[in-house]
C-alpha positions in Angstrom: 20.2 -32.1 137.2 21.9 -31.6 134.5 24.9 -29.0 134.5 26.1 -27.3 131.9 25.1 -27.2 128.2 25.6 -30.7 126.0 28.1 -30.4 123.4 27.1 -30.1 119.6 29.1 -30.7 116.8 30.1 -27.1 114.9 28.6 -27.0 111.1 30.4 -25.2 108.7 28.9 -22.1 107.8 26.6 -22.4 105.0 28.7 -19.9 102.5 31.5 -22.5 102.4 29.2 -24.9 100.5 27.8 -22.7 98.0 31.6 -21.4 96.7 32.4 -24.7 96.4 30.1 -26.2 94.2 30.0 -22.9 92.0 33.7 -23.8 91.2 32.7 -26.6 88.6 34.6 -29.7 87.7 38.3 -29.0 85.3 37.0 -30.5 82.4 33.4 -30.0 80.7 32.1 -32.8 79.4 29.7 -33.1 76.9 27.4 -36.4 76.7 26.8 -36.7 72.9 30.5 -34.9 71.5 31.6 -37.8 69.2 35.1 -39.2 69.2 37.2 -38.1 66.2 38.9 -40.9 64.7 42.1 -40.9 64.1 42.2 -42.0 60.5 41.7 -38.2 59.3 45.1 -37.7 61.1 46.9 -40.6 59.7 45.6 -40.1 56.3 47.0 -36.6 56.5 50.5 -37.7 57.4 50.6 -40.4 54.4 50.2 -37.5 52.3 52.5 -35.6 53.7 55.7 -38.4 54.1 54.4 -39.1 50.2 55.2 -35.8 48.9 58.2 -35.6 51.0 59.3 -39.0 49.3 58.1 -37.6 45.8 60.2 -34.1 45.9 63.5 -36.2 47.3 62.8 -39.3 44.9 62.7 -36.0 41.9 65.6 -34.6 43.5 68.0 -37.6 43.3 66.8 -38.6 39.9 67.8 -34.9 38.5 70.8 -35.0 39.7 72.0 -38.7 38.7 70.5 -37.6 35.3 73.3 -34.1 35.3 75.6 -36.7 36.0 75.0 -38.9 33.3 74.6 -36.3 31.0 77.6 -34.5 31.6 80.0 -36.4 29.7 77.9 -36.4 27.0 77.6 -32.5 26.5 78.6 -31.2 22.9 80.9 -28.8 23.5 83.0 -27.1 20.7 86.9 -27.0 20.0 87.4 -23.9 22.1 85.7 -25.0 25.0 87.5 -28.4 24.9 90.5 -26.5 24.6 89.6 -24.1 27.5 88.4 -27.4 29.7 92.0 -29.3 29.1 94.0 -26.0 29.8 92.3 -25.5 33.3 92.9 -29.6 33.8 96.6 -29.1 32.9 96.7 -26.5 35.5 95.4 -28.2 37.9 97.9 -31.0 37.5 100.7 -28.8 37.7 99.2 -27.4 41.1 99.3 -30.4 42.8 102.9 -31.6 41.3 104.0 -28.1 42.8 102.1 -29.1 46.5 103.5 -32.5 46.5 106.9 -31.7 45.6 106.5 -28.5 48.4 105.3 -31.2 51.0 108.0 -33.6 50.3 110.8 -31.5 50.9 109.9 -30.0 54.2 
């Protein structure tokens, strides 16, 4: 004496499942791809911080060794003379802007 039809649970259509699972997961992931180690990497970055160390280290000493050096240029009588003119002029330049500043 039953009345009325029983109640069954709704199943999602069948087309749902199948776009699902074609979707795949984010990543692939393969079961024998081997680790890389890092030591390539670091290996790679000694050599590079080495030759940045070499080219500054080369650097620096080239330029302490101008400055050693540059007294020690022989020069001849006319370029001394041309070298103490340019100094005496400079001199006189900056008597001339101190005695300027001074009076203002």
């Amino acid at each position: 004496m039953a009345q009325g039809k029983l109640k069954v649970k709704s199943k999602p259509p069948v087309n749902n499942k199948k776009a699902a699972n074609n979707k795949g997961s984010a990543f692939s992931k393969r079961k024998n791809a081997p680790i890389q180690s890092k030591k390539h990497k670091i290996k790679e970055d000694a050599k590079l911080k080495l030759a940045v160390s070499r080219t500054v280290n080369e650097k620096n000493e080239a330029d302490i060794r101008k400055l050693v050096y540059e007294g020690q240029k022989n020069m001849s009588q006319a370029q001394e003379a041309v070298i103490k003119h340019h100094q005496r002029q400079g001199e006189d330049a900056q008597q001339a802007g101190s005695s300027a500043s001074s009076s203002k």
